[in-house]
C-alpha positions as CSV (number, residue, x, y, z in Angstrom):
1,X,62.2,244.7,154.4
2,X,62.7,245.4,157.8
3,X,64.7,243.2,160.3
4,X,61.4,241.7,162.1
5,X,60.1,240.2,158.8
6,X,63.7,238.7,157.8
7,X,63.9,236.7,161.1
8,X,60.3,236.0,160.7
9,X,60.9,234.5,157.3
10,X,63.9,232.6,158.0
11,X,62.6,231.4,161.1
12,X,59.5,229.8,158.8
13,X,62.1,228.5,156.7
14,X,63.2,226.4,159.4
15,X,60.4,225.5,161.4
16,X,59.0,224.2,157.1
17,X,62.1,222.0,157.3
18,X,62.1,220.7,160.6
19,X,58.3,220.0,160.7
20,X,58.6,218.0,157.1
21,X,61.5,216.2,158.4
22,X,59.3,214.8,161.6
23,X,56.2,213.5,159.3
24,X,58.3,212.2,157.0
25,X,60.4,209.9,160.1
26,X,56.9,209.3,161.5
27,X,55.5,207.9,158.7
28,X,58.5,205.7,157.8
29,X,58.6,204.9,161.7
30,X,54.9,204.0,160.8
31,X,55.9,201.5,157.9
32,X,58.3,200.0,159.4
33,X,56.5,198.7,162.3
34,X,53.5,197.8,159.8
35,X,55.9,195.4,158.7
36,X,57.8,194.0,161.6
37,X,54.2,193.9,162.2
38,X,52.6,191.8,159.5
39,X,56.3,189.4,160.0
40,X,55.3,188.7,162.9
41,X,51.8,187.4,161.8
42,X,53.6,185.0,159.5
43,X,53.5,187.3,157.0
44,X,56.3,187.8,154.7
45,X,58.9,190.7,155.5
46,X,59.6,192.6,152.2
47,X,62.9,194.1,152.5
48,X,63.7,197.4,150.9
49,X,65.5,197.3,147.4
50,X,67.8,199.9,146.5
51,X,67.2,201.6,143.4
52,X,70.7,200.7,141.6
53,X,70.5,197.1,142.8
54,X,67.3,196.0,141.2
55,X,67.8,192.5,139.6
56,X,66.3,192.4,135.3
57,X,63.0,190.9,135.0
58,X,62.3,188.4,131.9
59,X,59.1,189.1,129.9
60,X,57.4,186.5,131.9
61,X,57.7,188.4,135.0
62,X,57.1,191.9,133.4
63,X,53.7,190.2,132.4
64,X,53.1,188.8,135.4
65,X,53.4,191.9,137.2
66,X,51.3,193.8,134.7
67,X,48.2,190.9,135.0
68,X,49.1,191.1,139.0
69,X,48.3,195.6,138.5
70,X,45.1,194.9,136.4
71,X,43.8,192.2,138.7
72,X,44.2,194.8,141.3
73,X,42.6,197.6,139.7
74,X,39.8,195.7,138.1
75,X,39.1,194.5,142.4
76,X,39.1,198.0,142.8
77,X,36.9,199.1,140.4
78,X,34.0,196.0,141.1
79,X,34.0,196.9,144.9
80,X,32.7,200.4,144.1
């Protein structure tokens, strides 16, 4: 490998990188004012849970979440 296609490569290393970095802040820039957004409608703010933090569920609310997924897929499926 010469010297020309070393740069070349590390340079597309970094532009990769940088480029990722910027859709990745745009999109959560995005998000976030979706949700500031709908807040302001009156609709409610879901704040971000951290992964550690997560409170148990009780059965109950395992199966309410699981009815709550098939309702949604089974609206899915009926509007095609």
């Amino acid at each position: 490998m010469n010297l020309n296609q070393v740069i070349n490569m590390v340079v597309r290393i970094l532009m990769r990188k940088a480029i990722h970095k910027g859709v990745n802040a745009g999109i959560g820039a995005a998000s976030d004012f979706s949700r500031r957004r709908n807040a302001a409608k009156g609709g409610a703010e879901q704040p971000r849970q951290n992964a550690g933090n997560q409170p148990q569920l009780t059965e109950q609310q395992r199966q309410a979440k699981r009815a709550v997924k098939m309702a949604s897929r089974a609206s899915r499926i009926t509007k095609l």
